[in-house]
N, C-alpha and C positions, 0 to 999 in steps of 0.2 A: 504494500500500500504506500500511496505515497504520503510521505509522511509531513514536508512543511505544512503544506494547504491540505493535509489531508485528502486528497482524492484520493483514487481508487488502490486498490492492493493491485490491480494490475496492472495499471500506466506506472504507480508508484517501480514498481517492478521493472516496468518494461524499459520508462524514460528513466524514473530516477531523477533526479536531481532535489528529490525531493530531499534535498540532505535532509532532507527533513527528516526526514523518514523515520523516525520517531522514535527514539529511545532508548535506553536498554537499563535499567540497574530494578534489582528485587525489591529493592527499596523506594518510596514516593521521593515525588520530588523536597528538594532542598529547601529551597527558598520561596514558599507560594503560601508564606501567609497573609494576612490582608494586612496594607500596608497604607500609608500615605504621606503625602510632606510635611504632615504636622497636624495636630489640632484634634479635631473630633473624627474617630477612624470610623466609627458607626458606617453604615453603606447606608445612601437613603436615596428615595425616588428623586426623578430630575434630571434635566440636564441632559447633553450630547454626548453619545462615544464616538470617536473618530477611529477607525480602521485606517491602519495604512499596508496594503499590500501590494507584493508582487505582482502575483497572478489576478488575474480578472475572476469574476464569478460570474465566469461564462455556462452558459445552459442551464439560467435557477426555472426548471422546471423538475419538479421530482420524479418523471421518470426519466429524465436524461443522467442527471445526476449518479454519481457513484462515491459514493463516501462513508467515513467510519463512523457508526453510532448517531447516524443521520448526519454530520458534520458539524461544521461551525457555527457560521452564518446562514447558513438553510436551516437550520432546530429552530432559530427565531419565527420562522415563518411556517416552516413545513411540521407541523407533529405525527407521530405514526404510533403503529399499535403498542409497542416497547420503545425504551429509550436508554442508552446511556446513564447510571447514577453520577450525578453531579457532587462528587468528592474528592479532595484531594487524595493523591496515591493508590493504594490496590484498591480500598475502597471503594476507587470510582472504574474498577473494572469488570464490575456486576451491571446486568441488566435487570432495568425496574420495569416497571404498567409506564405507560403512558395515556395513551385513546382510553386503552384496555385501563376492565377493572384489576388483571392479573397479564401474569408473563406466558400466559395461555396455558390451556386443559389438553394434554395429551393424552389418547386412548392408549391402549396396553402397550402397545408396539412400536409406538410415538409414531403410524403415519398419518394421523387426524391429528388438528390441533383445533381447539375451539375457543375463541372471545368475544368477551361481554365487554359493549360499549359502557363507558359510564355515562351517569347523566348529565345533562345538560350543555352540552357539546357543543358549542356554535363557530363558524364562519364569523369571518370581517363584517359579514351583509347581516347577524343575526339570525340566518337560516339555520335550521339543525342539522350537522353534522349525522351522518348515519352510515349505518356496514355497506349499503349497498355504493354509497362513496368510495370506500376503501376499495371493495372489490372494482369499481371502477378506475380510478387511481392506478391499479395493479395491471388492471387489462390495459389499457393505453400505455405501459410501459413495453409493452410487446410490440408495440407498433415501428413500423423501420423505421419511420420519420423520427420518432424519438427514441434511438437507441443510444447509449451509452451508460445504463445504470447495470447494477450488479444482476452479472447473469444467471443466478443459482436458482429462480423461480422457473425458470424455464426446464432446466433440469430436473426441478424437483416436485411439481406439480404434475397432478394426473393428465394427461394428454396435450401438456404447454407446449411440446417440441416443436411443433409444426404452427403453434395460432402465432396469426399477423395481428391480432391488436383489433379492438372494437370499431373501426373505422371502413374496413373490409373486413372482419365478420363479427356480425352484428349480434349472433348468440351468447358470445362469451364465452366463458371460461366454465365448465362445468364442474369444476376440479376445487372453485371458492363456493359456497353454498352463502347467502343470509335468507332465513328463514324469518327473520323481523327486520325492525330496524337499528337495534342492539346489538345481535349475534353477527358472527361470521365465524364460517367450518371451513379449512382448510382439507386438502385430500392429499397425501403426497403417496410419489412412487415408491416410496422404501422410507426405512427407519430415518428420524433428523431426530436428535434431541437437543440440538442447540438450535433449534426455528426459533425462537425466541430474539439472540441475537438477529438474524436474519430481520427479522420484524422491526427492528431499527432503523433497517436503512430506507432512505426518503421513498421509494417505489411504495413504501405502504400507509403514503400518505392519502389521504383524504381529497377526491378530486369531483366537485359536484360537474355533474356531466351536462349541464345547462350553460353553465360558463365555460366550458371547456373550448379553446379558441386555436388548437391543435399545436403547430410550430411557434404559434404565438402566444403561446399560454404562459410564458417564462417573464415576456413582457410585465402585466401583471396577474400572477399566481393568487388563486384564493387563497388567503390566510388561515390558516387552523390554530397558529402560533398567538406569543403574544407582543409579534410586529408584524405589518403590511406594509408592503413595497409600494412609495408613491412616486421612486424614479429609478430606471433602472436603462442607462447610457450606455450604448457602445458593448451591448451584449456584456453587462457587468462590470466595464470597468469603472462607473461610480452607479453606488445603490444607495437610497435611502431610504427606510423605513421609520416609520413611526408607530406607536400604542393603535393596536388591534383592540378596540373598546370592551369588544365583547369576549376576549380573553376572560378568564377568571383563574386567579390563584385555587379557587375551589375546586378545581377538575387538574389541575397542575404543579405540582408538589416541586417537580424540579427545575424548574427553568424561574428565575427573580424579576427579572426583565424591571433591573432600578433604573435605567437608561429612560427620557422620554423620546429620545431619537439616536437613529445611531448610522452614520455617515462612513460609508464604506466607498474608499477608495485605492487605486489599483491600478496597475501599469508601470509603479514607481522602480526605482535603480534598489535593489537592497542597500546601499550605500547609503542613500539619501534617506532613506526608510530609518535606520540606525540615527545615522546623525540627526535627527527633525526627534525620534523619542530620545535622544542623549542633551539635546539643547530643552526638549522639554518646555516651550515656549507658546502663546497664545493657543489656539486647539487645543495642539499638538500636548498640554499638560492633561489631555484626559484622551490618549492616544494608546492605541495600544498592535499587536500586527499579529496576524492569524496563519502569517505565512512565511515566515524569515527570520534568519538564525543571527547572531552573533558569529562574527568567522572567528578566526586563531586572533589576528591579530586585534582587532576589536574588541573580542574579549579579553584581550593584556590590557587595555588602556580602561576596560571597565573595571575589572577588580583592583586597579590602582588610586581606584578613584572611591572613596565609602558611600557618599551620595548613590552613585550610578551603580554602585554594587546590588545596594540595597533595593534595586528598582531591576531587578533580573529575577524571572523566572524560570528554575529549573526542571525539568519534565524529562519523562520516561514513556517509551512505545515499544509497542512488537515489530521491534526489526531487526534483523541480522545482514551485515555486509559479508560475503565470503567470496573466498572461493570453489568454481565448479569444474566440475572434471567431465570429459565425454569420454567412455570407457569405451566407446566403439573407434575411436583413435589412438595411436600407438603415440609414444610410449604407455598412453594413462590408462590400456586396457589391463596393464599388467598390476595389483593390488599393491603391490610391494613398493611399484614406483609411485602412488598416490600415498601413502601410506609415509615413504621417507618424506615427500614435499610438505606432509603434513608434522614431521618432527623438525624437520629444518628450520617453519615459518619461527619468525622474530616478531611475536605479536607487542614487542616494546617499542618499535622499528615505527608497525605500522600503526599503531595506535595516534606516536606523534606525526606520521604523517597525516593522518586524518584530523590535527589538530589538538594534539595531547589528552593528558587524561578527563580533562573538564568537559569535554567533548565527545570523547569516545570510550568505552570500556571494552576491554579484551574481552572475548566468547570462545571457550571450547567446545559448549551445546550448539546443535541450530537453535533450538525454541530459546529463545528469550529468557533471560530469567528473572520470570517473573512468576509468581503462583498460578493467577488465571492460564495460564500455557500448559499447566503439567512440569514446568522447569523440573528436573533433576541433574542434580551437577555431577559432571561428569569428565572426565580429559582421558582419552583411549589413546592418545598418542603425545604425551607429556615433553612442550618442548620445554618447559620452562619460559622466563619471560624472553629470552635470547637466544631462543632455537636450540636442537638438539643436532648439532652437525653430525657427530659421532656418527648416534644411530642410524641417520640418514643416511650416512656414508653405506651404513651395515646392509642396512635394505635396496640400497641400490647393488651392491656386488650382490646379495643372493638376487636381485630380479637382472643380472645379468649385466652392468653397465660398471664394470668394478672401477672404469678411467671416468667413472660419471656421465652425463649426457647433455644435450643442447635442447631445452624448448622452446615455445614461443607462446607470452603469454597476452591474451587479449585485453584492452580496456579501454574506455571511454576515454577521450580528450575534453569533455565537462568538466569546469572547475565543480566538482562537487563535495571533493574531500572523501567520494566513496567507493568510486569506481574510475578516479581518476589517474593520473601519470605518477601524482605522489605516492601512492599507494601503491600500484606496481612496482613503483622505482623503490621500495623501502623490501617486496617480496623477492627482487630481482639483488639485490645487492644481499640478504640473508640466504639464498639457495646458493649463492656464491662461494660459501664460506662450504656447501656439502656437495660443492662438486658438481654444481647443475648452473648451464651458462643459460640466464632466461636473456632470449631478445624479447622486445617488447613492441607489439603490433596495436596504434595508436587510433580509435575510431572515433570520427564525428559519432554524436548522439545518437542521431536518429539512423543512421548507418548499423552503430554500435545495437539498439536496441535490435535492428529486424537482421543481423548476423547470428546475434546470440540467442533468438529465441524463435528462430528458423532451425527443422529437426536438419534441412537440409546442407543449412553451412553453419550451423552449430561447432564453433573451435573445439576443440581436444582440452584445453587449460585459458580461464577467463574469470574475468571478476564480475561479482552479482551481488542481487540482492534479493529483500523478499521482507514485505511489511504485511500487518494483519489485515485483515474486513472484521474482525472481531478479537479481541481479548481471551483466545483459547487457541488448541493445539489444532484444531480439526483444518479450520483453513491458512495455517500456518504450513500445516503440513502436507495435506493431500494432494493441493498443484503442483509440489516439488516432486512427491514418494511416488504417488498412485499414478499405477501402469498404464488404467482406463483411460486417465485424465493427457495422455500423450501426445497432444494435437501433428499431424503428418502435414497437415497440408492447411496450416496455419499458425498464429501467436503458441507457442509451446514453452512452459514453464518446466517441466519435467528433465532437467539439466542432464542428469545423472542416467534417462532415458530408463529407469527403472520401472520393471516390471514384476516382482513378487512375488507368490499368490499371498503368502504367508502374510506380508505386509497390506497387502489388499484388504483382507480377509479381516485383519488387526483394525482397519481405517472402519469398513462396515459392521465390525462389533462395538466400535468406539462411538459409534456415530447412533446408534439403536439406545444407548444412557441419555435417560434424563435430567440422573444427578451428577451436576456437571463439576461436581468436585471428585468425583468417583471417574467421571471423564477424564477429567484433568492427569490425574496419575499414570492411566493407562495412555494419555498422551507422552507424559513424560519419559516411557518406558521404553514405548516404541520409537522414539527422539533416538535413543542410546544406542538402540536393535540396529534400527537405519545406519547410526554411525560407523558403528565397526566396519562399513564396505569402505568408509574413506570415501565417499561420491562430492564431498564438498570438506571445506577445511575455514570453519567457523575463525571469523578475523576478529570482529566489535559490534559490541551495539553502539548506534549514533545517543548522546545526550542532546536533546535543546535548550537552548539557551536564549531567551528573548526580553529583550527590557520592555518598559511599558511605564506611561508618562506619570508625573508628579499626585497627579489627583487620581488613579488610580485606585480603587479600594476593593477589598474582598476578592482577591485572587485567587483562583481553584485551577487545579492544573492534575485531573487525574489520569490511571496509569492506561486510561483507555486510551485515549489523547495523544496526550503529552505534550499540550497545549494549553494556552490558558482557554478558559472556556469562557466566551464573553456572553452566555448568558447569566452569570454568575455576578459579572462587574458591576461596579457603580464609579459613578464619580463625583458624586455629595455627599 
């Protein structure tokens, strides 16, 4: 997922740069308690928040949309059946009700899922919100004209493979049932027991079919939130929302919405982004950024400063930077030579090249460690902080290469800190030391994404990544493990080209729990099972790091995130 702007686990993936990309330590963030430049910290209604972002908030229609736990700036506006818990740390990487009176009613097998609306529901217009919304919301996300939301309803829904969306067929979806205007039944093809998560992301938001205005609907989107879009420029690069009247705290537990407006703008330099919250000046003192990090240097000149210290948020997500191996290319088909690359790495190397330890923490798991994931700790190839040259040396003479060997290791030319020249250049100079000369093959982005996630020029040895759509192991894992999930003759995440059964077999017994702490473990198990092939070689998780202005207050940054969350903020 990507992790700055939080879009999706798989552009997050694919493009990356989301140095965002969100996270990593077992622990909540550092610095996210509520703060301010003085006087009375109390959070109180009023006043403007000013967004300053990168990226635009391009396609706020929620079925185009793809985001974590509904996202940032779309929760304010779009609500859906579950949500994100609004807490600093693990705390906030539980899903709650949202629409819903609960996180839904699974029958034995988890493939029904059943929710009761609560009451009193209303739209921007005061009309009453109802199921047969949602199920429409969900259908219109099927439609080509608006694809780009998470594709997992398609999959998992009785007969969605094939439906184009209510616009060309008009029947629907037989696979969601409302039987009132309360309820709604879900039917899925096989066991889910984390549909829950699933239910967070904006596709199941609430779309009355009277206003529904197709490609234009992003324009202005009915509000189910407690903000309405009253300007929405250049396909999102400035939004502004205001109080959705008929919002009520009474049906919404976790969203604050102290803000009376909140002015989102986008297209900025990260640069100027930084400097406009570090000067902290007119606005800009009740400013805050949804999509951009502190880099290395930036952040030296912040912690030297106590003011500016004090005005940084630190946050944690489900991500892991690694390396990936193609086993169906030589040398990396051989276990032994993945296996030395993986005692050799210098994950002290690489950590500062991704910008020190403030920044990035070493990883020997893929899954995150964090609880919601199943994390189990683990290191099957122990290089220490400074690489194991030695052993590498050992394992290359038994896999045949005793004068050592020449690869060629792929990466992005994106300043991203993740997948970039630094990074290689810090793995190429530690494989040096065990006898392995890495040349280094340097790609534009978007080059770099459609090489490494084509089965067909898929490199041998290359750097990746891989963020969540949810706070657990299931889809942390599956896009990379599962054999099924192999795409030939498209976007393919499956690095490792692994196909299993045993591991299959692990993924759809894991996925049939609904107690997702009981999930959680048997995640973390099969994390370690996977490891031992050596298919990837766990580098860091990314930290964020974001300051955010003077008048700032009530900051929550949890481990869902790993962002601040501005439905949370205030600035009185």
């Amino acid at each position: 997922m990507r992790p700055p702007s939080l879009t999706t686990r798989r552009v997050a993936a694919v493009s990356v740069s989301l140095v965002l990309a969100a996270g990593a330590a077992a622990c909540g963030p550092e610095d996210n308690d509520a703060k301010s430049s003085g006087g009375d910290s109390t959070p109180h209604k009023g006043g403007t928040l000013t967004v300053l972002n990168s990226n635009p908030q391009q396609d706020f229609d929620p079925a185009r949309l793809y985001t974590s736990g509904g996202g940032n700036v779309p929760s304010l506006v779009f609500r859906t059946l579950t949500t994100r818990n609004r807490e600093n740390g693990a705390a906030g990487a539980e899903v709650v009700p949202d629409l819903a009176t609960d996180t839904g009613r699974p029958n034995k097998d988890a493939t029904v899922w059943t929710y009761t609306l609560k009451a009193g529901l209303k739209y921007e217009d005061g009309t009453a919100i109802t199921s047969a919304d949602i199920k429409y919301g969900i259908e219109r996300s099927f439609a080509p004209e608006l694809s780009g939301g998470a594709p997992y309803l398609r999959d998992w829904l009785v007969g969605a493979a094939d439906y184009q969306g209510p616009y060309k067929d008009k029947k629907g979806l037989a696979a969601i049932e409302t039987p009132d205007a309360r309820t709604i039944v879900f039917h899925l093809n096989k066991p889910e027991g984390e549909f829950p998560y699933l239910a967070t992301q904006t596709q199941f938001t609430p779309v009355p079919k009277a206003k529904d205005t197709g490609t234009k609907y992003e324009e202005h989107p009915v509000s189910s939130g407690p903000y309405k879009v009253v300007t929405n420029e250049n396909d999102g690069e400035h939004l502004v929302l205001e109080r959705n009247t008929y919002w009520s705290t009474s049906t919404d537990a976790e969203r604050k919405a102290y803000p009376d407006r909140i002015d989102v703008k986008s297209g900025l330099d990260s640069s100027v982004i930084n400097q406009r919250l570090s000067a902290s000046q007119g606005a800009d003192t009740a400013a805050v950024t949804t999509d951009t990090n502190l880099g290395p240097a930036e952040l030296a000149k912040v912690t030297g400063d106590k003011e500016l210290a004090a005005r940084v948020g630190t946050g944690h997500f489900g991500y892991t930077n690694y390396i990936a191996f193609n086993p169906t290319v030589k040398p990396f088909d051989n276990v032994k030579v993945r296996q030395a690359i993986s005692y050799a790495i210098d994950r002290s190397s690489v950590v500062n090249a991704a910008g020190g330890s403030a920044l990035a923490e070493s990883a020997t798991t893929f899954l995150p460690n964090q609880k919601s994931f199943g994390y189990e700790p683990y290191d099957l190839f122990p290089a220490g902080a400074t690489g194991n040259a030695a052993k590498a040396k050992e394992l290359l003479k038994e896999a045949g290469h005793p004068n050592g060997l020449t690869v060629t290791l792929t990466h992005s030319n994106a300043k991203d800190f993740e997948t970039s020249p630094e990074i290689a250049t810090a793995i190429q100079d530690a494989l040096k030391k065990a006898g392995i000369t890495v040349k280094l093959q340097g790609l534009e982005d978007n080059n770099y994404s459609d090489t490494i996630h084509s089965v067909k020029t898929e490199p041998g040895f290359f750097l990746a990544h891989w963020g969540a759509d949810w706070p657990s192991g299931g889809p942390f894992l599956a896009p990379i493990f599962d054999g099924r999930q192999i795409v030939r003759d498209g976007a393919n995440f499956n690095t490792g080209l692994l196909n299993d059964k045993s591991v299959n077999d692990e993924i759809d017994a894991i996925n049939k729990l609904t107690d997702l702490d009981a999930a959680a473990k048997r995640w973390g198990a099969l994390d370690k099972k996977i490891g031992e092939q050596a298919l990837t070689v766990p580098l860091f998780h990314p930290v964020y790091k974001r300051l955010y202005g003077k008048d700032i207050k009530n900051v929550v940054i949890s481990d869902w995130t790993g962002v601040l969350d501005i439905s949370q903020v205030a600035v009185k």
